[in-house]
DOLO-669554 format. One record per residue: x, y, z of N, C-alpha, C, O in turn; residue in one letter. Coordinates in steps of 0.05 Angstrom, whole numbers, plus 5000, padded with zeros to 4 digits. Atoms other than C-alpha are relative to their C-alpha. Example, Ala and Ser with C-alpha at 12.3 -4.5 7.8 and 13.67 -1.06 7.14 Angstrom:
<sites>
501849765000524649105156501850245000503950245013A/498449764999527349795143498550225014499550445018S/
</sites>
This chain:
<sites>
499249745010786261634867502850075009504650124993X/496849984981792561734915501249904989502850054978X/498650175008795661124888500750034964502849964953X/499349835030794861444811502250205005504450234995X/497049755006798762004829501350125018501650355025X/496950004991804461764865500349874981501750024967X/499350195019805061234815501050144982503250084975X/500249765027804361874757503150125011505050144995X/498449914999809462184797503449865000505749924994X/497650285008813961584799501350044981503550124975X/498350025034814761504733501150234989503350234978X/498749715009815762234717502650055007504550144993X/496649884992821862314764501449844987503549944980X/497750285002825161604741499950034958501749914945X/499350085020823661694664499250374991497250374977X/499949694999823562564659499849964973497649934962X/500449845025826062674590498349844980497849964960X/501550085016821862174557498150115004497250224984X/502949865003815762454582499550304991497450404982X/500049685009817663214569501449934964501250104946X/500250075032819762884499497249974992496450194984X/502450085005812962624485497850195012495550175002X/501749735006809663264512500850184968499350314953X/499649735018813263664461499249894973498650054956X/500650175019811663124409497650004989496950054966X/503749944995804263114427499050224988497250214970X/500549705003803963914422500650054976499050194962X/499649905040807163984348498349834989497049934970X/501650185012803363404330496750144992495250174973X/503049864988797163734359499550284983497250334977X/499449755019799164424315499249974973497650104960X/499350055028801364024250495749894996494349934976X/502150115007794563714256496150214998494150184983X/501449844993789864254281499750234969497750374966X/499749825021792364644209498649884975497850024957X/500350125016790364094169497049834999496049754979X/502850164991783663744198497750224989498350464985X/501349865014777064004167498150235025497150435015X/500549794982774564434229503450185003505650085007X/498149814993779365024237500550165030502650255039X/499349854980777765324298497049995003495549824993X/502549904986771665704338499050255003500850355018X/499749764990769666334348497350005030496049815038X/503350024975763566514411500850324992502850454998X/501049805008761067124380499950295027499250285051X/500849854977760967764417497850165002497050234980X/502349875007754768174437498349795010495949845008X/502150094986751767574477498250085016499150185037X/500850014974746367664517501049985027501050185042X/499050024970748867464580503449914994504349684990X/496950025003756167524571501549925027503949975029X/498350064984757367214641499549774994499749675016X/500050215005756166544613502649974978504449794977X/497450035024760866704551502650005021504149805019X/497649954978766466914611499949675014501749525009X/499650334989765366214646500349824975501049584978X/500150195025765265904580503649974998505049785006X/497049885008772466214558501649895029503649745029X/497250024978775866164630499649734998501749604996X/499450344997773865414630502249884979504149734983X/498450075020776865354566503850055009505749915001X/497550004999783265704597501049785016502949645009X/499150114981783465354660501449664995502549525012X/499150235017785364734611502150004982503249824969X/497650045019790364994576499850064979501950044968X/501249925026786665214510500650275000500250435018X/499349695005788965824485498350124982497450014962X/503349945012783366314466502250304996504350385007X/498649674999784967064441497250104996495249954995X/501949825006780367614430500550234979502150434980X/499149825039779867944352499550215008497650315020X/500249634991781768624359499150174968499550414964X/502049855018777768774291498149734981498649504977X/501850214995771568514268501249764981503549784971X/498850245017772267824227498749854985496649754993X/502349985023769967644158501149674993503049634978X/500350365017769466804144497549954986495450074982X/502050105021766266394101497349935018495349875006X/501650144981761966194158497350255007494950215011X/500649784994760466944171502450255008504950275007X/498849764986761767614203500350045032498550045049X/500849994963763767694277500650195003501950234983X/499549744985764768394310502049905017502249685026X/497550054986771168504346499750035024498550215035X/500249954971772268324413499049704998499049615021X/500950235004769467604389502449845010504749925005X/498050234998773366974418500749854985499049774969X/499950035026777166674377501649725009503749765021X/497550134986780165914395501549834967500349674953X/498950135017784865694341501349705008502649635027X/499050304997786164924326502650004992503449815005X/497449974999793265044306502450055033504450185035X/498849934980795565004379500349695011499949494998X/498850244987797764474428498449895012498349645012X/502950264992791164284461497050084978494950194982X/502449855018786664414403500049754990500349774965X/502050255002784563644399497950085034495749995038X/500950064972782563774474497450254989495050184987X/502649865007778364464451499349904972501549804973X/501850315005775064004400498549885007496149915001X/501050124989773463574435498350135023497149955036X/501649804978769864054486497050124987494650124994X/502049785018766564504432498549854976496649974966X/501450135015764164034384498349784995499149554998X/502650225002757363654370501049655009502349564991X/499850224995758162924403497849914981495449944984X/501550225019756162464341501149674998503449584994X/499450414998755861614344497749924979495249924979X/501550045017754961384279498649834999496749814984X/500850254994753760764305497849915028498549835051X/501749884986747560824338499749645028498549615050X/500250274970748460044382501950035016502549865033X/497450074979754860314415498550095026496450225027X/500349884968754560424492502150075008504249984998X/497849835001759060854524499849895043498249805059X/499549924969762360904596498550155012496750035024X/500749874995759961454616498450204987496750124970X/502049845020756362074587500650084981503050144977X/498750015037756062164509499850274988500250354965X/499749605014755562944507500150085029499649995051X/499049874985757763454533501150354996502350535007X/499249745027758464004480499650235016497450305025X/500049744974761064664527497250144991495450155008X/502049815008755965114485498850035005498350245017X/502450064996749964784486499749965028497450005037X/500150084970751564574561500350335014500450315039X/500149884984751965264584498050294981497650534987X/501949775011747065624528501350204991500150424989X/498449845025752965964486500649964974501749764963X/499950015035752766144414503449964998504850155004X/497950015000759565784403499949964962497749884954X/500950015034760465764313502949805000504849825015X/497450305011765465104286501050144975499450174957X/498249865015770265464242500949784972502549604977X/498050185015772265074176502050244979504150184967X/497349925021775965634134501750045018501350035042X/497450054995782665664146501350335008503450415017X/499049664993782666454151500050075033501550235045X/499549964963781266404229503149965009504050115027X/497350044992788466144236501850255001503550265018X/499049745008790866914208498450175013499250405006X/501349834985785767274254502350065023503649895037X/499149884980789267794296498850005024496550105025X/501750024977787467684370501950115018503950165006X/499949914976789567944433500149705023498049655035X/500450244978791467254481498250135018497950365023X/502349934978785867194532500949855030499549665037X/499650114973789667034607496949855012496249615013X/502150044980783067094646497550204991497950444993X/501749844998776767384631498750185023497650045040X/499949884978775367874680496250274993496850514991X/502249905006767768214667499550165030499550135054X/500849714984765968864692498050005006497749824989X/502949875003758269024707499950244991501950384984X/499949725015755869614682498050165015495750085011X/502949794992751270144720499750194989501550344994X/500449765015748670674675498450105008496349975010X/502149745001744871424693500850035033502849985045X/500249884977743171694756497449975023495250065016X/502750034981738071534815500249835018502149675017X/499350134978736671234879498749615000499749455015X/501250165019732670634846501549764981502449884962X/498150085022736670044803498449804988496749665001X/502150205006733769614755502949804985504449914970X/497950125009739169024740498749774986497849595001X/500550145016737068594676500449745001502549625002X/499750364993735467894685500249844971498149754963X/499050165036738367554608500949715011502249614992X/499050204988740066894654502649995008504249834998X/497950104983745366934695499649935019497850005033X/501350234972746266404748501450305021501050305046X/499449814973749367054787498150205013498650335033X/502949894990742567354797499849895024499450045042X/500550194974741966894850501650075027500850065050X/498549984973748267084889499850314998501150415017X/499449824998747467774872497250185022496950405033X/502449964979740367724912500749915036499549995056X/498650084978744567404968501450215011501150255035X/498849774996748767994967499050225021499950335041X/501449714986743768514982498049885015495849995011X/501650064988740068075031498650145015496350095022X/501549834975739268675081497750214982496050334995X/501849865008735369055024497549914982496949674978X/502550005009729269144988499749784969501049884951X/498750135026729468624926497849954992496249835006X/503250105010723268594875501149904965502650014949X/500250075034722668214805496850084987494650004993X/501449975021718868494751498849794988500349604985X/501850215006713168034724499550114977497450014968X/499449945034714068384652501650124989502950265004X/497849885008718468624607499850345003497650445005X/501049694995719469444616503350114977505449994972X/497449895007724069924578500550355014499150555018X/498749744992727970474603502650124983504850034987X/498949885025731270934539499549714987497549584985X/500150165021734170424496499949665011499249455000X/500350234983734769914552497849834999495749945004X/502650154992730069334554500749765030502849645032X/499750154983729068924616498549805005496449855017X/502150185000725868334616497749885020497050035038X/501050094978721467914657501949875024503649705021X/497750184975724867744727502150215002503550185022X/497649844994730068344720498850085029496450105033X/500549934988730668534787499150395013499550534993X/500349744995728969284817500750005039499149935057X/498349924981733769444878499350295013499050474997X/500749754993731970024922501749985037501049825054X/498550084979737370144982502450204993502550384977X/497550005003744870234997501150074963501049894945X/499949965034746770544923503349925000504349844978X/497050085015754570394930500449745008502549625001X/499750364995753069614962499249874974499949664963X/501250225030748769504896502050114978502449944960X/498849955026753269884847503049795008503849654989X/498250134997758769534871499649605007501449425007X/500950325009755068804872499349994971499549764962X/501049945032752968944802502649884980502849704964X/498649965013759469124783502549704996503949644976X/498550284986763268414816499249814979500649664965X/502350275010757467994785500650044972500049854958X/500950025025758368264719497850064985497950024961X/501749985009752068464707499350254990501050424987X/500949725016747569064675497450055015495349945022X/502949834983743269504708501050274991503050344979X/500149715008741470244701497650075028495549965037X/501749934977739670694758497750164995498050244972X/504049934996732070984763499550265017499950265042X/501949824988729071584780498449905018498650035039X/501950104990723971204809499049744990499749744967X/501450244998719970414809499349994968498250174956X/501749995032718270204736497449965007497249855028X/502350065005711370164727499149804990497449824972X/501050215012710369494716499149765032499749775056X/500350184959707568884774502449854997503549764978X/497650134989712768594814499149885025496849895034X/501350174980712768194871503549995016505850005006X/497349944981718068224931501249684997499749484999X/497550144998724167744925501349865019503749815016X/499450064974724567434998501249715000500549494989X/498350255004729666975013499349765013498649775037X/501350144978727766285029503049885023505449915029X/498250274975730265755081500149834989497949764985X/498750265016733165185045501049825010502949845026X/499450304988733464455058501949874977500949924955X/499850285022737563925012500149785013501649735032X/499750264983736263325031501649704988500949604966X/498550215014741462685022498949755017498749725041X/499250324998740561965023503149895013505349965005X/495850004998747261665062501349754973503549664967X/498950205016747661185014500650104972502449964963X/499349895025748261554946500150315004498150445004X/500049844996751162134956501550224978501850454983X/497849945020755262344898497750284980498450514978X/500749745015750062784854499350235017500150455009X/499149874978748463104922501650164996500950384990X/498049874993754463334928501650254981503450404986X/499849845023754363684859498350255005499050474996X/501749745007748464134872500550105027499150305033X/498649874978752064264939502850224999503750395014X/497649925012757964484901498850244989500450434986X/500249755022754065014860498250195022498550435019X/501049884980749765244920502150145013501950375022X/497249834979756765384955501050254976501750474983X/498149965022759465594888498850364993500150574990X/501849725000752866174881499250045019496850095019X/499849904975753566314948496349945010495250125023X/502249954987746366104966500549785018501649585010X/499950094982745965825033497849805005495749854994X/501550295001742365135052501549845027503849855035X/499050204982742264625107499449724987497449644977X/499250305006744563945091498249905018498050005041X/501450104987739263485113499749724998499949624975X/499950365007738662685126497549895009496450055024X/501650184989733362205144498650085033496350075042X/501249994980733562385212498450305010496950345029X/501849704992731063125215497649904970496050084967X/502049925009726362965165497949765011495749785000X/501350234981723162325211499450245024497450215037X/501549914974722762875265497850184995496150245012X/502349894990718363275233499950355000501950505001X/500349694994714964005236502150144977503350354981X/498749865025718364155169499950234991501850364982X/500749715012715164755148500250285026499150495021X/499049874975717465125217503350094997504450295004X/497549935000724365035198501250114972503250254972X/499349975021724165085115498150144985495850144991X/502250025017721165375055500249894973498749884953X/500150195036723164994997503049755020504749795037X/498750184993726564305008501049934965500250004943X/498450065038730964024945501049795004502949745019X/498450304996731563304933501849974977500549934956X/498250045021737463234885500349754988500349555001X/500950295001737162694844502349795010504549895014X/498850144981740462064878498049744998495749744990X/501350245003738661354883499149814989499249584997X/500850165021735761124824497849884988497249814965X/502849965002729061034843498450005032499649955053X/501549884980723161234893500649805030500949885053X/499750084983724160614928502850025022502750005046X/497049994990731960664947500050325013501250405033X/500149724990730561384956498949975024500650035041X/501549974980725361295013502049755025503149805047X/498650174982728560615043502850015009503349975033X/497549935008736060765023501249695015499849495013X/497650184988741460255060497849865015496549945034X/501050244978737959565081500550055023502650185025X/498650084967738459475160501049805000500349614986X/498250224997742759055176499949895034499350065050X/500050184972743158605243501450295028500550345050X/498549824981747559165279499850264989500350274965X/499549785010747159945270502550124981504549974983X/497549915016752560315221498650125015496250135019X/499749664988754060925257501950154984504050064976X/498049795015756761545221500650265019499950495015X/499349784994759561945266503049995013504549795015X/497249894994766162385295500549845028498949855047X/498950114976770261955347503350055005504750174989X/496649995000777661945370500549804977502549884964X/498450145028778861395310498950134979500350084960X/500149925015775161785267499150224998496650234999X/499649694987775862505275499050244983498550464991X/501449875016773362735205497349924987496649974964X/502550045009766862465203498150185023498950305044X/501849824991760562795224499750364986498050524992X/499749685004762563505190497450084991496450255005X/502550055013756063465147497949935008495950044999X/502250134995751663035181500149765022502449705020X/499550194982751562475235497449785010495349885019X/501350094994748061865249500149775018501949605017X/499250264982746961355303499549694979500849494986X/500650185011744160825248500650134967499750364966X/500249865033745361055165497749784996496749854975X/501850225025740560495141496550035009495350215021X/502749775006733560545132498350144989496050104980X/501649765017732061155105497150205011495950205032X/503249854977725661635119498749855004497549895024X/502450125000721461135112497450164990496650394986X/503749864999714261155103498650205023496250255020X/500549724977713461705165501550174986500250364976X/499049725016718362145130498750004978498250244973X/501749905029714762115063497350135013496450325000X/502349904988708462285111500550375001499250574996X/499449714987712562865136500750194982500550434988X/499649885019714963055067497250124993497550354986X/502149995003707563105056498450165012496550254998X/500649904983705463435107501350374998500250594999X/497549705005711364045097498050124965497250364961X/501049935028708064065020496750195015496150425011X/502849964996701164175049500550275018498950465014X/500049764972702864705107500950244982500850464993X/499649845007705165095048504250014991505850204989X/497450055009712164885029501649934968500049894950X/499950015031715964794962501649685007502849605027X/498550264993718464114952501550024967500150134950X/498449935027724264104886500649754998502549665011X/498350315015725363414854502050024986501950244974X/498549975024730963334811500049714986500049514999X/499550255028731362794744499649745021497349655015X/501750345000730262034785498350055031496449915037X/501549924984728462474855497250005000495749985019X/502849865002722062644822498249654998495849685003X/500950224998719861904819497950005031495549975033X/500749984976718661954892496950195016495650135035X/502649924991712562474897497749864979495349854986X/502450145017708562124837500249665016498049565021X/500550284992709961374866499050015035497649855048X/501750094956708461534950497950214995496950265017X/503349855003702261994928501050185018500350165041X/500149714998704862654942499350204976498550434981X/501849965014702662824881497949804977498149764953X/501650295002697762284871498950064968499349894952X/500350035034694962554797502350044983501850214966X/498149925009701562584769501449675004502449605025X/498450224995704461804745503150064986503950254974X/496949945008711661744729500949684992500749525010X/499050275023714261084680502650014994504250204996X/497449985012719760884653501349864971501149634962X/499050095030723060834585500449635000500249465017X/500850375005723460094550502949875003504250025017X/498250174994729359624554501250094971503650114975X/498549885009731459884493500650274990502050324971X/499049725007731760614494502750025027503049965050X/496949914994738760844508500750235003500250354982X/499249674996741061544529502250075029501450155051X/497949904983747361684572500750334996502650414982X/500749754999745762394580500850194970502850324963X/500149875034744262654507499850305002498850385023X/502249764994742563344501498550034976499249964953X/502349975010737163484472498550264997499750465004X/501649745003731764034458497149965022495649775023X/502549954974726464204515498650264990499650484987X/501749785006720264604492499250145028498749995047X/501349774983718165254542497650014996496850194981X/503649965006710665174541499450305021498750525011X/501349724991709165734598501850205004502250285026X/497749724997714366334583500250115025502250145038X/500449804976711366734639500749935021501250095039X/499650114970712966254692501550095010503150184993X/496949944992718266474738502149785000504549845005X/497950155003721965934731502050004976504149874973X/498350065031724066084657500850345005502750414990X/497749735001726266914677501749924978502449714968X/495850075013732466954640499249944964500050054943X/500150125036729866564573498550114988496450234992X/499849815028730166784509498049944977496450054963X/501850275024727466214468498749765014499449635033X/502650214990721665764479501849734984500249554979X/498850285004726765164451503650065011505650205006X/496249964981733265054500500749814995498849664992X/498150214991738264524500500149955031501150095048X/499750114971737464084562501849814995502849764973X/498650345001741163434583497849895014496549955034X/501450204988737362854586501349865023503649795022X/498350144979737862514659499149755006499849625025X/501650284996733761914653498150005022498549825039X/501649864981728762164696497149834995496649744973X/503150045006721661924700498850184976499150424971X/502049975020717161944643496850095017495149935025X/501949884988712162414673497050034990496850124967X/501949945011705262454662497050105014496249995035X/502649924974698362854691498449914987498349924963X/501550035019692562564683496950215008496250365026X/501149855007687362834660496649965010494650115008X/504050094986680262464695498649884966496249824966X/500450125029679962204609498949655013500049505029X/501350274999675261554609502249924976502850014954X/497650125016681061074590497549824985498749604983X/501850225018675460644551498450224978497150184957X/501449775031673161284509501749864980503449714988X/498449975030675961224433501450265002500550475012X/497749775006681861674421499050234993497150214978X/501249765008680462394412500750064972502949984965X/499149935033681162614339502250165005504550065003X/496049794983687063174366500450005018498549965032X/498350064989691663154409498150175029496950385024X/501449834981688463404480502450225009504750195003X/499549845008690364034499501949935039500949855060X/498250094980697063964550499350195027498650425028X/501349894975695364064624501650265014504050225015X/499349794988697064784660501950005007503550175001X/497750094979701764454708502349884985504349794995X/497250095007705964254654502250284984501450434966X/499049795011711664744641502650084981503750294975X/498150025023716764494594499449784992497649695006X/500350245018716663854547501249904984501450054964X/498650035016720663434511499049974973497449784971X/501350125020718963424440500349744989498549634977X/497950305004723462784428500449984975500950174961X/498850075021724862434371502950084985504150284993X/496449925003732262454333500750264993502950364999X/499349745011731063134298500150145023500550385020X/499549764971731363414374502049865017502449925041X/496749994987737863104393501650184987501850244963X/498249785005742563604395503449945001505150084990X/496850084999749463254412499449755019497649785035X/499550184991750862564437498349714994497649664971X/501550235004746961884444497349915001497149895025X/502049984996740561774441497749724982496149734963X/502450305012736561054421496749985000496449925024X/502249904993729061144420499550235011498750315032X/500549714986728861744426496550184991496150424994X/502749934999720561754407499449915014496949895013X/501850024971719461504474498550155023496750115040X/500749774983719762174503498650234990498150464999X/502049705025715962584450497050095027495349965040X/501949834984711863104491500149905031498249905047X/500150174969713162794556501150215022503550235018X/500449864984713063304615503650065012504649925030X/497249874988720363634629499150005033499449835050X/499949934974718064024688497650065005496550194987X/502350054989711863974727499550205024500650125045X/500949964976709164444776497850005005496050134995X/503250124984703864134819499650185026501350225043X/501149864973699764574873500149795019500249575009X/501850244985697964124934499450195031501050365039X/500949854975694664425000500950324999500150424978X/499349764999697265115012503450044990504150274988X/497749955018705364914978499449914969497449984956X/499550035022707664594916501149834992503249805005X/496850155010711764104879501449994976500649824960X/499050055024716364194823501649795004502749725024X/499650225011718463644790501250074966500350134944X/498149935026724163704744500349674993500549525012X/499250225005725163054704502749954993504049744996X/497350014996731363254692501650085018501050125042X/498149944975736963414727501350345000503750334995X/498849705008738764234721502450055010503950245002X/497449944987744364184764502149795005503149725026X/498350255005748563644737502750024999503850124979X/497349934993755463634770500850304991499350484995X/499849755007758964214741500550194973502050354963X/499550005035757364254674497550134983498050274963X/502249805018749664544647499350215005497050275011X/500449714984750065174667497550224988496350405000X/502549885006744565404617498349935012496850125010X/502250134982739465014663500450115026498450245031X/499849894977742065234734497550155002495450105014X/502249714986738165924729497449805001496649875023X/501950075002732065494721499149845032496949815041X/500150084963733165204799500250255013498350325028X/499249794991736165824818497450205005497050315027X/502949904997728766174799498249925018497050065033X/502150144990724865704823501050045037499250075054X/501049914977727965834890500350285015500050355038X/500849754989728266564885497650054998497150225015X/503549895000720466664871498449745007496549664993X/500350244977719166034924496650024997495049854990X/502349974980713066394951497650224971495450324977X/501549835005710366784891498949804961497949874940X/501350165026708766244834497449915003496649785023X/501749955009702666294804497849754992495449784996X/500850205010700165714780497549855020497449795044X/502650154982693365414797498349764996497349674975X/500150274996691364824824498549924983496450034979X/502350155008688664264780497049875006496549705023X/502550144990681964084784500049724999501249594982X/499150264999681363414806498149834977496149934966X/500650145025679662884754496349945009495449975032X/503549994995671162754749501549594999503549504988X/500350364997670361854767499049954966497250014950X/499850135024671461534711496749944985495049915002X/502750055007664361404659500549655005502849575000X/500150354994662960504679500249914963498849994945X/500850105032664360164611497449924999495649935016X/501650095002660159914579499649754985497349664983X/
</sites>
């Protein structure tokens, strides 16, 4: 990386006006072409739901150099009508192949190519915004207002000591519960309305400090209205847990993503390795642990880095002065072993949450932490370098889905275990005439097949028809969810976040009850 750019800067000083030629070249090019190509532009509608996703949507777009405005009256295309105040990014500009390429459906007509890296990526669908693909040519003549920085207000409306702040999915629910850690914090377990206001399931209800919350409200962006008094609906207190993530030293890289967004929504977590979880007494120190996914599979996860003849040590010495900041070890190789999966096991049972993510989750169905629950894997020729796709919401109510709107989301596929519960079904019966009826513990699902790709690559894609998204399994007095995917994939699906983000604000208050265990199989016959 270093050696790119000195090299980059090399060449820049020694050959200048060619390269500021060939910017300016690029940029009209990029104009002449943007006027003439059969997409015109974009708009992202205003009047979202959660308009702090549209605000991260837009500044990403700035922070690139895409020039976005905002129509200062409403706007009438062939496509539709938008209300003013709508974003508006015109392809007539200098990086308007780059927004393009951001905002529009990843299609491969050629369904045997394989790609480098991942084959979608489409901002919209990756962060759950209604973004619309512009082809008349009238967006180019839309009056806008340039958009520097989006800068979102919250809103507190009425009078009282009481606040009820609307949960529509924002991942800032999370830090805005961080916020007011010293006070009272409860989520609503149904929807309630107050005047014209509706609040859904999961909005929270604030009771405290009235100018710490109007003024966290107002930071975050969000919508609340203050209360006379408690809605009348059940709720359940909001208590913050103790958070583990735990890394492998050997693959550390997605790690380091859902470390990034934990820092990023201010929720707090201890970085954890092999060796605090070999000592033990887990559920003393945590209440939800989060294995991110990493590794590749259960086995590399548990064993990680062969031993080798001599210890690797990772830690801070006079020659190396920035190691240890994170973590430190007399040996990296190893791994928990089979005592730490005991102890992972052990933490589940005493009443702990355990959080898989996408190849993580391999690891409680293959070491029998959750022993009715197998996990498989796609065939040698299904193909998917993170597609997105459509994920059905089977239990609305869960807390894990707060926030959502629609029982069909756009996920990214992460190549995750092919999950499955069973059911105690005599595998030697004959097939049931319909389809049996999907188990409790399962709480999203892919429907699969091609009509539920949504942008990018996807080869067999009826491998995964109905196949278990996200799983939460009871076990002793905790739990284990089991995401097959990955919700917190570097820094990019931001419609998925809230769906971790839930799961570890209502840690201690999910519902869900335990499977009955399977009846011994009937003896063929």
């Amino acid at each position: 990386g270093e050696t790119g750019v000195l090299t980059a800067l090399q060449y820049t000083s020694q050959f200048a006006k060619v390269i500021l030629e060939n910017f300016y070249v690029k940029s009209r090019n990029s104009v002449e072409t943007g006027r003439k190509e059969a997409v015109a532009g974009y708009v992202i509608p205003a009047g979202q739901r959660d308009e702090t996703r549209v605000a991260r949507l837009v500044n990403m777009l700035r922070m690139q150099g895409i020039e976005v405005g905002k129509a200062k009256s409403d706007v009438k295309l062939k496509e539709g009508e938008f209300r003013a105040g709508s974003y508006v990014v015109k392809r007539d500009q200098p990086y308007a192949r780059l927004a393009k390429i951001l905002l529009e459906k990843q299609v491969y007509p050629d369904p045997s190519l394989r790609t480098y890296d991942d084959a979608s990526w489409t901002m919209g669908l990756m962060s759950h915004t209604d973004v619309r693909e512009i082809a008349d040519k009238a967006i180019l003549d839309v009056a806008v207002d340039p958009v520097a920085e989006v800068k979102l207000a919250g809103i507190v409306a009425g009078t009282g000591s009481t606040f009820a702040v609307a949960h529509t999915g924002s991942n800032a629910m999370i830090t805005l519960r961080e916020r007011l850690k010293d006070l009272k914090v409860q989520a609503t377990e149904k929807e309630f309305k107050h005047g014209d206001a509706v609040f859904p399931a999961g909005s929270f209800v604030v009771s405290g400090d009235a100018g710490k919350v109007r003024s966290a409200i107002e930071w975050l962006g969000l919508t609340a209205v203050a209360l006379p008094a408690p809605p009348s609906v059940p709720m359940h207190d909001l208590d913050l847990p103790k958070i583990a993530v735990y890394s492998t030293w050997g693959s550390t890289q997605d790690v380091g993503w859902v470390r990034y967004a934990f820092d990023k929504f201010e929720v707090p977590f201890d970085l954890i390795y092999k060796e605090q979880i070999r000592r033990g007494d887990l559920k003393s120190k945590y209440d939800v642990i989060v294995i991110p996914n990493q590794a590749g599979t259960a086995k590399r996860l548990v064993f990680d880095i062969e031993p080798r003849a001599t210890p690797i040590a990772y830690k801070k010495s006079d020659e190396f002065r920035t190691l240890g900041m994170y973590g430190e070890s007399d040996d990296i190789t190893g791994g928990m072993g089979l005592e730490g999966v005991a102890e992972i096991d052990k933490f589940v049972k005493a009443g702990g949450v355990l959080v898989t993510l996408g190849t993580a989750s391999f690891l409680p169905a293959e070491f029998g932490v959750t022993p009715n629950i197998d996990a498989a894997r796609t065939s040698a020729q299904f193909y998917s370098p993170g597609a997105i796709i459509d994920a059905e919401i089977l239990r609305p109510e869960h807390p894990i889905f707060y926030g959502y709107e629609r029982r069909m989301i756009p996920v990214r596929y992460a190549n995750g275990p092919l999950l499955t519960v069973q059911t105690g079904a005599n595998p030697f019966d004959a097939p049931p005439a319909t389809p049996p009826p999907t188990p409790q513990s399962v709480l999203m699902r892919y429907p699969g097949g091609d009509d539920h790709v949504l942008s990018g690559l996807m080869r067999g894609a009826t491998e995964i028809r109905n196949r278990p998204a996200i799983i939460d399994q009871p076990s002793g007095k905790g739990r284990v969810i089991l995401f097959a995917g990955n919700p917190c994939y570097r820094w990019q699906n931001f419609g998925e976040f809230n769906m971790l983000f839930n799961t570890l604000l209502n840690f201690n208050d999910i519902k869900t009850d335990a499977p009955k265990r399977p009846e011994p199989n009937t003896p063929a016959r």
